[in-house]
CHARMM internal coordinates of N, CA and C (Angstrom, degrees):
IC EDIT
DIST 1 N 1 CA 1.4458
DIST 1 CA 1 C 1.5149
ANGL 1 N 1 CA 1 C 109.29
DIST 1 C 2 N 1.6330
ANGL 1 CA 1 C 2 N 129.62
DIHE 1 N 1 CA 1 C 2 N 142.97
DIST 2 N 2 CA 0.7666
ANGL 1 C 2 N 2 CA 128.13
DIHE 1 CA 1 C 2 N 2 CA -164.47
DIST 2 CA 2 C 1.6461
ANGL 2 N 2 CA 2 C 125.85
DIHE 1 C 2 N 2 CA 2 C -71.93
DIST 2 C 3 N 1.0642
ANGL 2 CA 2 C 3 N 150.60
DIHE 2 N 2 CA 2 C 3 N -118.16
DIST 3 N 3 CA 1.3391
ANGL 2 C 3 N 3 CA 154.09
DIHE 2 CA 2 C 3 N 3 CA 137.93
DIST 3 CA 3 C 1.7077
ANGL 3 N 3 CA 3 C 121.30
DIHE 2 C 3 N 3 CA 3 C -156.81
DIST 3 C 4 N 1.3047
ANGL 3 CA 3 C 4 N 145.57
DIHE 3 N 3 CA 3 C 4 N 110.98
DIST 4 N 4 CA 0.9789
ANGL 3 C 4 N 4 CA 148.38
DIHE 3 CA 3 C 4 N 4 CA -81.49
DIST 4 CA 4 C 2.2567
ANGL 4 N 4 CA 4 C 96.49
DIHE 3 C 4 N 4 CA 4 C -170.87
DIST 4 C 5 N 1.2374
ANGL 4 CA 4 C 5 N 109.88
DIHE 4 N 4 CA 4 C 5 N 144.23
DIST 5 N 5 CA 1.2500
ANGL 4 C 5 N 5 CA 104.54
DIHE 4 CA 4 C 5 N 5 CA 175.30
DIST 5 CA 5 C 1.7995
ANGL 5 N 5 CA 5 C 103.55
DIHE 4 C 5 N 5 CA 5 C -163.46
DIST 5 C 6 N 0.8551
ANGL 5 CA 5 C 6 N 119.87
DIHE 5 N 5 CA 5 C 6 N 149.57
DIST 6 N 6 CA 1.9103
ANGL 5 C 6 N 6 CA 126.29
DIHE 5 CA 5 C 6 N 6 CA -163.21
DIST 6 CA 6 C 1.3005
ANGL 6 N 6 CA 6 C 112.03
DIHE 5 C 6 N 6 CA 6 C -104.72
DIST 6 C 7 N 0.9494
ANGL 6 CA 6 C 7 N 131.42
DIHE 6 N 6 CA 6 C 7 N 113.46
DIST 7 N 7 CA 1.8122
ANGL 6 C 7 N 7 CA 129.76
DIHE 6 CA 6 C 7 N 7 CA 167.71
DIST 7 CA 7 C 1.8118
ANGL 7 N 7 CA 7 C 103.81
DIHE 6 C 7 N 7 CA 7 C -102.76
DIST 7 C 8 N 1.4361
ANGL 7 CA 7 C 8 N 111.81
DIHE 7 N 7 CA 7 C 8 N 177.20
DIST 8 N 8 CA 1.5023
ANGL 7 C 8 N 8 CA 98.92
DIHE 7 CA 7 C 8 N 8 CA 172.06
DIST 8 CA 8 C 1.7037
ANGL 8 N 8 CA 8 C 84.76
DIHE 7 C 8 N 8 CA 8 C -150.47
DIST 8 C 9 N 1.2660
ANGL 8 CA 8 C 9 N 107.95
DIHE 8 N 8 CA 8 C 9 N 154.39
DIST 9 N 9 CA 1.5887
ANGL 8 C 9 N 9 CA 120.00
DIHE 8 CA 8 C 9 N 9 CA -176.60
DIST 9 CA 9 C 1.7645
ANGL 9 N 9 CA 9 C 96.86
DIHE 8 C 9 N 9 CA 9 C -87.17
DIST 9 C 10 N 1.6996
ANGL 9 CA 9 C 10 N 98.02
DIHE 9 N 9 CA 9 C 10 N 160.14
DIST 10 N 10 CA 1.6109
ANGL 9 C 10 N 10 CA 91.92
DIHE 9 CA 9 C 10 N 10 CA -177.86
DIST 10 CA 10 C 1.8342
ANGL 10 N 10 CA 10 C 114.51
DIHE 9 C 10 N 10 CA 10 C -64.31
DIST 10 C 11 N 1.3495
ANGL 10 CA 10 C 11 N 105.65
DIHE 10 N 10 CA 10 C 11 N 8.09
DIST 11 N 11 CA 1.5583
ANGL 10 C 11 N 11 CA 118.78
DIHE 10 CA 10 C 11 N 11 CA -172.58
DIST 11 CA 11 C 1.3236
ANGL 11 N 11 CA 11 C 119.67
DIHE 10 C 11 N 11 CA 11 C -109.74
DIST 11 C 12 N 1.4911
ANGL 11 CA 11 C 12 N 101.41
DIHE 11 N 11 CA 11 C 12 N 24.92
DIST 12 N 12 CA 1.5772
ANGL 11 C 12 N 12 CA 115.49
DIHE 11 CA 11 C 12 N 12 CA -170.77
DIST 12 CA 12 C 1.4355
ANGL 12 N 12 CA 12 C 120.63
DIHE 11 C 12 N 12 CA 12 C 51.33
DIST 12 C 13 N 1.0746
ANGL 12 CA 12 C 13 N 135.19
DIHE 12 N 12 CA 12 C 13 N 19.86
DIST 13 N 13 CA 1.4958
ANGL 12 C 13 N 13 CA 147.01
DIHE 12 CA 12 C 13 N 13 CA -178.83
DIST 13 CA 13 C 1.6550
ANGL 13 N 13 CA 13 C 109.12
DIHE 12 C 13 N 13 CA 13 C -100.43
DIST 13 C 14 N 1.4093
ANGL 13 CA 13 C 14 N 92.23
DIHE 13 N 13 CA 13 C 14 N 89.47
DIST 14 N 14 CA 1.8155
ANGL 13 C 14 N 14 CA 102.68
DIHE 13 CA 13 C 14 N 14 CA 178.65
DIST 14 CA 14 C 1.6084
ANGL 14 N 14 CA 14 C 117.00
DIHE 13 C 14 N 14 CA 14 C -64.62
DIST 14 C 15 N 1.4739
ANGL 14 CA 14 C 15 N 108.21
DIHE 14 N 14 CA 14 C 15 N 141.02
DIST 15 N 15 CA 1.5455
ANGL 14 C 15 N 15 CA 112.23
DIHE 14 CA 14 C 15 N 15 CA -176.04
DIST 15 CA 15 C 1.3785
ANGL 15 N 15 CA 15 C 98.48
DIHE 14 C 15 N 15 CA 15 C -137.19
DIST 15 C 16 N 1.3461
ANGL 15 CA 15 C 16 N 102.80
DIHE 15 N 15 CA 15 C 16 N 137.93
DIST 16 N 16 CA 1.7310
ANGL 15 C 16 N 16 CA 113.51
DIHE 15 CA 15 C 16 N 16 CA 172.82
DIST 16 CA 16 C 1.3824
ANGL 16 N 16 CA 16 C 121.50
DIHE 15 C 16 N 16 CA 16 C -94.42
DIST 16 C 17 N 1.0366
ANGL 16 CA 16 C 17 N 111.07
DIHE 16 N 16 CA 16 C 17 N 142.58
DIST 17 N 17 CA 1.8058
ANGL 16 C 17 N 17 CA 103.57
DIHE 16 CA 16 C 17 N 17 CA 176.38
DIST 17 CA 17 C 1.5493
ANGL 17 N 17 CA 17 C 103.25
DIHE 16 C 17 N 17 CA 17 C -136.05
DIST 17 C 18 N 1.2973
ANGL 17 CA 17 C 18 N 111.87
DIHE 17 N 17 CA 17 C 18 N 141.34
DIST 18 N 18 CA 1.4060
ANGL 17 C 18 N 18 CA 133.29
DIHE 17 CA 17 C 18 N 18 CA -159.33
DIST 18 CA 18 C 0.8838
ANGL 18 N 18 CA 18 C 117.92
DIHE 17 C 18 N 18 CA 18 C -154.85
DIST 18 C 19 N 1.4737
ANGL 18 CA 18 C 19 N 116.41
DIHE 18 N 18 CA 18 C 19 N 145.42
DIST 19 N 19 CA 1.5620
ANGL 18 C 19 N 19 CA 124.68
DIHE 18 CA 18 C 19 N 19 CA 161.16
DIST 19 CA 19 C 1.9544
ANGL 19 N 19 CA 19 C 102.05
DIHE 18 C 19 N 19 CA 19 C -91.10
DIST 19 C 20 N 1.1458
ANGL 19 CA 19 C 20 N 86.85
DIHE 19 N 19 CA 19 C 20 N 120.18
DIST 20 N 20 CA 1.9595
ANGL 19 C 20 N 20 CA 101.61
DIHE 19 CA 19 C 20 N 20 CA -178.54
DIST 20 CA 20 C 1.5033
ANGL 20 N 20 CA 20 C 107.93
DIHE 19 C 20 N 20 CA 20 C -53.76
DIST 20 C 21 N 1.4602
ANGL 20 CA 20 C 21 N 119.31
DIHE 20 N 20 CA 20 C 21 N -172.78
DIST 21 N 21 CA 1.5516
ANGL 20 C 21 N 21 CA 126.37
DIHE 20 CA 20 C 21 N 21 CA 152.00
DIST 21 CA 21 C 1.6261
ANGL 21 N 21 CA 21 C 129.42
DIHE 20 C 21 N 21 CA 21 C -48.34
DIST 21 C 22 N 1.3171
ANGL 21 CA 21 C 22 N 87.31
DIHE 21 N 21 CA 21 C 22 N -43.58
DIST 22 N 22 CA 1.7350
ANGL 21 C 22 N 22 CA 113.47
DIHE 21 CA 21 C 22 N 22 CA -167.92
DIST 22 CA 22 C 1.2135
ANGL 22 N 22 CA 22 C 92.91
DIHE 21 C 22 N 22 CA 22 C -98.50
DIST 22 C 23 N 1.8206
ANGL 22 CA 22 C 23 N 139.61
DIHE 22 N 22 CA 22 C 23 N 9.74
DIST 23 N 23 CA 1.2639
ANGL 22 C 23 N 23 CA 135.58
DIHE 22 CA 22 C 23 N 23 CA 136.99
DIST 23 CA 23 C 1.6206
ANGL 23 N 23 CA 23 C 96.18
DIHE 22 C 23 N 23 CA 23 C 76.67
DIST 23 C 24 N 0.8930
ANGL 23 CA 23 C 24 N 125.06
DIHE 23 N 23 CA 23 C 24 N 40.12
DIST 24 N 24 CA 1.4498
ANGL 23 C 24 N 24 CA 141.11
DIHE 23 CA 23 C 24 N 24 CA 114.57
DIST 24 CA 24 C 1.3687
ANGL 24 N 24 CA 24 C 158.36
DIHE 23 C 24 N 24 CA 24 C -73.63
DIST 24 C 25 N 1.0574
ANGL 24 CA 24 C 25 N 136.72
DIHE 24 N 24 CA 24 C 25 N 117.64
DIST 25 N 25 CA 1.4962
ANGL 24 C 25 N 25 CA 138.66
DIHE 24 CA 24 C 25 N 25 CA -162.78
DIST 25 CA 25 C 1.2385
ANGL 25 N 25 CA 25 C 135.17
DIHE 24 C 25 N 25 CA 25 C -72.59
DIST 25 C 26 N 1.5368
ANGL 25 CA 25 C 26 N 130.84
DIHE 25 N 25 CA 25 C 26 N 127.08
DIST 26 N 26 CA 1.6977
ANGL 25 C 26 N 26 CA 114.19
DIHE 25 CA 25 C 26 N 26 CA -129.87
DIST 26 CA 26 C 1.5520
ANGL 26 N 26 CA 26 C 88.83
DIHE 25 C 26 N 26 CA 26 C -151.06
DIST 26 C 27 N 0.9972
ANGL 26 CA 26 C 27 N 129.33
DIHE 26 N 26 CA 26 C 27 N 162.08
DIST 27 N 27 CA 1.7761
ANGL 26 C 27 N 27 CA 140.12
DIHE 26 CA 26 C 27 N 27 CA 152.54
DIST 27 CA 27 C 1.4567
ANGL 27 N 27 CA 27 C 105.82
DIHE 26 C 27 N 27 CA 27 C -138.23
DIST 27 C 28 N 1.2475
ANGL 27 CA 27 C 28 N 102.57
DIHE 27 N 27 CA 27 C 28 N 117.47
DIST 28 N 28 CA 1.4472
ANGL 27 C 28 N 28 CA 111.41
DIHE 27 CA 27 C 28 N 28 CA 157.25
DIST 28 CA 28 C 1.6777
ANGL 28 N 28 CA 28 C 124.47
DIHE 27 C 28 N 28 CA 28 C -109.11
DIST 28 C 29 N 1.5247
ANGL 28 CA 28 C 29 N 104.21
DIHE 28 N 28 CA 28 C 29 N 135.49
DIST 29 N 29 CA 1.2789
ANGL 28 C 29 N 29 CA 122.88
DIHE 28 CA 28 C 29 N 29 CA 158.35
DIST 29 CA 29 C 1.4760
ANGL 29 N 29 CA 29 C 127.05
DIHE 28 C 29 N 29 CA 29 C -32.06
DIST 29 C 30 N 1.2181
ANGL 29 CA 29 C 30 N 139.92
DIHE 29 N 29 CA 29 C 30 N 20.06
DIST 30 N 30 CA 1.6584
ANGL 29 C 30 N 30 CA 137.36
DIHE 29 CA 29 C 30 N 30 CA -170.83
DIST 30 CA 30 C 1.4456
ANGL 30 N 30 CA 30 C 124.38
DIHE 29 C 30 N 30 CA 30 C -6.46
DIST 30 C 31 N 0.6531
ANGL 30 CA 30 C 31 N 105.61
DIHE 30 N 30 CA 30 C 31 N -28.01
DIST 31 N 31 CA 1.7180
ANGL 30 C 31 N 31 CA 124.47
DIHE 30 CA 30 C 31 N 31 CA 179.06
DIST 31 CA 31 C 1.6399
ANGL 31 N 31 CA 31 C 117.03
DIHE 30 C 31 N 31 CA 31 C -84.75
DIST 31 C 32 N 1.6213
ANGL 31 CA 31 C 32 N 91.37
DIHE 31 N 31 CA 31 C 32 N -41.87
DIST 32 N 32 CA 1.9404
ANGL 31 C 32 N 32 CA 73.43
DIHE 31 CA 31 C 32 N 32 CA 179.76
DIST 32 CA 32 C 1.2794
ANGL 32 N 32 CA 32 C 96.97
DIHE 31 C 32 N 32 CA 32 C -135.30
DIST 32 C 33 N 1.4194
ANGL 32 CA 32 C 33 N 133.49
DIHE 32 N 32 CA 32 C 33 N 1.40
DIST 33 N 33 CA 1.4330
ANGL 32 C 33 N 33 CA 140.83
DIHE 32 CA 32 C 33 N 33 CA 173.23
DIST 33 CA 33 C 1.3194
ANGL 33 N 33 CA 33 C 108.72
DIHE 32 C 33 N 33 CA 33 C 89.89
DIST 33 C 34 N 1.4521
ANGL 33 CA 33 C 34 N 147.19
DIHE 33 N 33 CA 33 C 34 N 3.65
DIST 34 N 34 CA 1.1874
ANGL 33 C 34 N 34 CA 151.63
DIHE 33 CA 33 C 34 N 34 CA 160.35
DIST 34 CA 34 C 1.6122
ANGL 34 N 34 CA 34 C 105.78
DIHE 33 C 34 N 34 CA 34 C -42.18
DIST 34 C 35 N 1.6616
ANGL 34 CA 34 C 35 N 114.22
DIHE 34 N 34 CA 34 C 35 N 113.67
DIST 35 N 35 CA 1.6084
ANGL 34 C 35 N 35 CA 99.99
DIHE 34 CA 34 C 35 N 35 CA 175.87
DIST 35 CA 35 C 1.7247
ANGL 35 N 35 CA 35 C 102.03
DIHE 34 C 35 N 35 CA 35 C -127.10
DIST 35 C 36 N 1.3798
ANGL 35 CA 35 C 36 N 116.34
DIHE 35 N 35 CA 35 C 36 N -172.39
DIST 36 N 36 CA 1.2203
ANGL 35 C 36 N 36 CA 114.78
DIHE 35 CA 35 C 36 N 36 CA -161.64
DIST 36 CA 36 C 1.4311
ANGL 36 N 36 CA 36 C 94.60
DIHE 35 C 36 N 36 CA 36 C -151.69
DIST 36 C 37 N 1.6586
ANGL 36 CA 36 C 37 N 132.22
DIHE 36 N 36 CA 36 C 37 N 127.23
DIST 37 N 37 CA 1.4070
ANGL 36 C 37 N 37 CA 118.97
DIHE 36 CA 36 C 37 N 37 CA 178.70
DIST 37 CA 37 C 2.0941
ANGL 37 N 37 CA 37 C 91.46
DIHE 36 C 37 N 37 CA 37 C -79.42
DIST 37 C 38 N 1.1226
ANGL 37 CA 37 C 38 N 116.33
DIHE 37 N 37 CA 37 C 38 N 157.57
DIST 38 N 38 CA 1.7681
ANGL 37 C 38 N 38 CA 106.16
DIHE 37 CA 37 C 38 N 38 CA 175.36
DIST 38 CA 38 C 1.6456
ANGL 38 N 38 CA 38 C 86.91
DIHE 37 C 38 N 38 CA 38 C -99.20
DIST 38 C 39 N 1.5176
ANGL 38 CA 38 C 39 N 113.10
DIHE 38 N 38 CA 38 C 39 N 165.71
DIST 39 N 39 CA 1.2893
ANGL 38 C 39 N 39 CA 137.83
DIHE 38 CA 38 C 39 N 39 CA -170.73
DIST 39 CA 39 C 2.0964
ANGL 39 N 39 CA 39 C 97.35
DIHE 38 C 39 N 39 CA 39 C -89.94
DIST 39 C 40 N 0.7401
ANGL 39 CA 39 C 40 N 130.51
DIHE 39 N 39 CA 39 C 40 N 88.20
DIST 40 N 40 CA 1.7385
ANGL 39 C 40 N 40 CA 117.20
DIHE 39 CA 39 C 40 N 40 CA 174.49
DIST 40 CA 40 C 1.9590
ANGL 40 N 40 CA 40 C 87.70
DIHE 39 C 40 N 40 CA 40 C 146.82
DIST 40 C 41 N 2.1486
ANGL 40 CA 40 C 41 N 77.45
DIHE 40 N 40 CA 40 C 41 N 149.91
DIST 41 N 41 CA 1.5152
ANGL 40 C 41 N 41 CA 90.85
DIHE 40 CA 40 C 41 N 41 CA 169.14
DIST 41 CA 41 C 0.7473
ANGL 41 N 41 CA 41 C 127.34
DIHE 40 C 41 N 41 CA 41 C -72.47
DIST 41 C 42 N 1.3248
ANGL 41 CA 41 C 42 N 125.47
DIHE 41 N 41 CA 41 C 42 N -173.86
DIST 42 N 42 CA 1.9551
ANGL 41 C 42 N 42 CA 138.07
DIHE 41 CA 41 C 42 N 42 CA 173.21
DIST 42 CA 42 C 1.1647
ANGL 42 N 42 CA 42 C 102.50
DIHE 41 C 42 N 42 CA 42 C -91.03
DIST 42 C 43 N 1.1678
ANGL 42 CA 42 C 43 N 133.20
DIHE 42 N 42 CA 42 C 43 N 35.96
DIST 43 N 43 CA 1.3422
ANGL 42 C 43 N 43 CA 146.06
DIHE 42 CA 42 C 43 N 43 CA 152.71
DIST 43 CA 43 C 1.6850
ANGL 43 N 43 CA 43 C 118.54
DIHE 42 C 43 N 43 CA 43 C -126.72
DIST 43 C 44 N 0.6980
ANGL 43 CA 43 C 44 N 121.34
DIHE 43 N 43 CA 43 C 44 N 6.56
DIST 44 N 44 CA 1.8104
ANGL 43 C 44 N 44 CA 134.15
DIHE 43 CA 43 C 44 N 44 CA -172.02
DIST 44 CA 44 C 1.8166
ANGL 44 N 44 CA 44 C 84.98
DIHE 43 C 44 N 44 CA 44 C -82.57
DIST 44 C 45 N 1.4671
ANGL 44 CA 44 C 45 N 98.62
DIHE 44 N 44 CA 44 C 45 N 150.70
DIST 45 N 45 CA 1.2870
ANGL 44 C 45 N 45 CA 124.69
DIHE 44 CA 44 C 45 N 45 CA -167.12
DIST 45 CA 45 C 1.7226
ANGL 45 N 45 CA 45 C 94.56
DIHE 44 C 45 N 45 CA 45 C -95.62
DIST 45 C 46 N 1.4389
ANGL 45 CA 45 C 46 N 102.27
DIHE 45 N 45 CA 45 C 46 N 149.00
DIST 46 N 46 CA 1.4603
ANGL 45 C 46 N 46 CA 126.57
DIHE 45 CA 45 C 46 N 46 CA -153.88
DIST 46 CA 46 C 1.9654
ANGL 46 N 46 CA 46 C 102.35
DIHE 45 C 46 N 46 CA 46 C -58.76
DIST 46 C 47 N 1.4693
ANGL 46 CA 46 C 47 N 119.85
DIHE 46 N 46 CA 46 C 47 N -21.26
DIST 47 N 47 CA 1.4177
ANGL 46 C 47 N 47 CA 137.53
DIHE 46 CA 46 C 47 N 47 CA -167.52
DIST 47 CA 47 C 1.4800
ANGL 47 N 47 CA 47 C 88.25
DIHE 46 C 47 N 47 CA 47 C -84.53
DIST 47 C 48 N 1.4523
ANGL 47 CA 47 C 48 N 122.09
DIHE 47 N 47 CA 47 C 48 N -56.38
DIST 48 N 48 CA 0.9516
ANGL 47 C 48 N 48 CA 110.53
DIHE 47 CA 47 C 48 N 48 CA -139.38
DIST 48 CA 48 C 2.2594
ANGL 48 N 48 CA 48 C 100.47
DIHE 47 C 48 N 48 CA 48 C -91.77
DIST 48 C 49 N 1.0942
ANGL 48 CA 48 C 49 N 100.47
DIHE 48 N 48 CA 48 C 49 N -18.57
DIST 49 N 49 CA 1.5958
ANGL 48 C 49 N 49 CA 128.92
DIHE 48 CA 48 C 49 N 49 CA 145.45
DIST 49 CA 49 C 1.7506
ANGL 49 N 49 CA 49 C 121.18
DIHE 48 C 49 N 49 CA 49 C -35.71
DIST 49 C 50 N 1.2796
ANGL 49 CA 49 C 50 N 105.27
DIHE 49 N 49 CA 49 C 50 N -60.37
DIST 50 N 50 CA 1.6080
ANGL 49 C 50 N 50 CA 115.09
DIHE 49 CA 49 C 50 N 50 CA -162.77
DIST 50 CA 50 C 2.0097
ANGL 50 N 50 CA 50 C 95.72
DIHE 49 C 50 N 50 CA 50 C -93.79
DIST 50 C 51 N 1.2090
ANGL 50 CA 50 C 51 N 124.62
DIHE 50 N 50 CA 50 C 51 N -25.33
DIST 51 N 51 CA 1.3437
ANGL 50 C 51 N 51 CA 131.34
DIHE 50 CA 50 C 51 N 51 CA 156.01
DIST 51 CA 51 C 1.3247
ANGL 51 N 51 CA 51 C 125.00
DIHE 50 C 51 N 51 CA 51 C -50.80
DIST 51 C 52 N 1.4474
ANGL 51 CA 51 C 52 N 103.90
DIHE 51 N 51 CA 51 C 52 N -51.68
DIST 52 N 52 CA 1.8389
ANGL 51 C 52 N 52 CA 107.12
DIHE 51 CA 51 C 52 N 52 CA 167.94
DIST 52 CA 52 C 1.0163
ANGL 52 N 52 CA 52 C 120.92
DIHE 51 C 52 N 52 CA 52 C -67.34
DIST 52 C 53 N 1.7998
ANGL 52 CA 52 C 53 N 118.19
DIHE 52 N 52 CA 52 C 53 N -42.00
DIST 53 N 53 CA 1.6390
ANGL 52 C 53 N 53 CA 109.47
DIHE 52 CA 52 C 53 N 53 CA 159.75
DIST 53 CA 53 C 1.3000
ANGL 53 N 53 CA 53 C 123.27
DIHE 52 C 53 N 53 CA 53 C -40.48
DIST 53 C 54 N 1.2787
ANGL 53 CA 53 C 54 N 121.82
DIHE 53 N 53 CA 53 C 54 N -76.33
DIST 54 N 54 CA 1.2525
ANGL 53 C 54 N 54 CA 134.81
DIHE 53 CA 53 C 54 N 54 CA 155.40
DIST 54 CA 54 C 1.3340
ANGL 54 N 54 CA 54 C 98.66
DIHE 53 C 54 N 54 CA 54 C -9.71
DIST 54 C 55 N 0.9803
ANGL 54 CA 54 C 55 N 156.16
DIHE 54 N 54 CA 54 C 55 N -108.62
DIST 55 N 55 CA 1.3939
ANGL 54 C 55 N 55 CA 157.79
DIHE 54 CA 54 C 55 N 55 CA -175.26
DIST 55 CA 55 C 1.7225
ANGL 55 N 55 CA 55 C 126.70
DIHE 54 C 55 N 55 CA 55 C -23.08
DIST 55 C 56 N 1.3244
ANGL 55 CA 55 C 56 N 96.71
DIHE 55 N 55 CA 55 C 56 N -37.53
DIST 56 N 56 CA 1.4137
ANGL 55 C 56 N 56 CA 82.40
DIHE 55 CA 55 C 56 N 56 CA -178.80
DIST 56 CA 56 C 1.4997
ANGL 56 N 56 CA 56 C 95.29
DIHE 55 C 56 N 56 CA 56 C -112.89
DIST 56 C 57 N 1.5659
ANGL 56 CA 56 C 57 N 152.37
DIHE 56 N 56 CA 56 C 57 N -42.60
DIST 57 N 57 CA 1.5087
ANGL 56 C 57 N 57 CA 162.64
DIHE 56 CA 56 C 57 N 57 CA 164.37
DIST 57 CA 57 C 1.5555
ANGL 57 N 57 CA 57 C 92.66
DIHE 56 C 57 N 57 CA 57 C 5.57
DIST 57 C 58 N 1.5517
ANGL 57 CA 57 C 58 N 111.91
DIHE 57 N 57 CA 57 C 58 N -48.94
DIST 58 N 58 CA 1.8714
ANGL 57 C 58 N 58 CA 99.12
DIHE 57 CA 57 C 58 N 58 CA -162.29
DIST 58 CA 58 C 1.4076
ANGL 58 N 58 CA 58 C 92.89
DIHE 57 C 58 N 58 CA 58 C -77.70
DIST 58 C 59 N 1.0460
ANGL 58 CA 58 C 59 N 130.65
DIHE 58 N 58 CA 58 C 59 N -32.33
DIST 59 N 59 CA 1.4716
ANGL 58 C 59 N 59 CA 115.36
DIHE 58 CA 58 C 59 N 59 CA -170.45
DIST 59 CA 59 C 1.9090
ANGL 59 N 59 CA 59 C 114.11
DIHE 58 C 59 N 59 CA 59 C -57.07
DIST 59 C 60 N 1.1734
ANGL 59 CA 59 C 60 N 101.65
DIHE 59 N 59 CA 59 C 60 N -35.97
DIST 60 N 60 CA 1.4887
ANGL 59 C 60 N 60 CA 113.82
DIHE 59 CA 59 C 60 N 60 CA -164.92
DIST 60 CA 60 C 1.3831
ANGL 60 N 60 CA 60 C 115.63
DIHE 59 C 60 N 60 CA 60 C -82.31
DIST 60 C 61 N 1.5962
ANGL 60 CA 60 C 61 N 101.96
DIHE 60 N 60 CA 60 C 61 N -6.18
DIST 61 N 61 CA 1.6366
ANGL 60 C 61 N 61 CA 114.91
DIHE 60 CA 60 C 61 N 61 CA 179.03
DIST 61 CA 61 C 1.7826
ANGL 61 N 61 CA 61 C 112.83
DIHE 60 C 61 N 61 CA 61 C -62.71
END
COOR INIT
IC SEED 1 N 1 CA 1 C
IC BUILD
């Protein structure tokens, strides 16, 4: 089972971010189901983490 953590946009629109089954790193949209696999391991440092959000988050709006 995967492992899972909640952010919320300043627009009240909650997004999950997770490491999947297949142990990959993901954010999903909660609200409308739009998800995004992120580019980097489950070992990538917390900067280089909050950058990929940043990057893909507007798309999923």
């Amino acid at each position: 089972m995967g492992t899972t953590g909640h952010l919320r946009h300043d627009a009240a629109i909650p997004f999950t971010v997770g490491v999947c089954e297949a142990g990959h790193l993901y954010v999903r949209n909660d609200e409308s189901g739009a998800s995004a696999h992120l580019p980097m391991s489950t070992t990538a440092d917390l900067d280089t983490l909050a950058n990929a959000l940043c990057d893909v988050i507007g798309d999923l709006l």
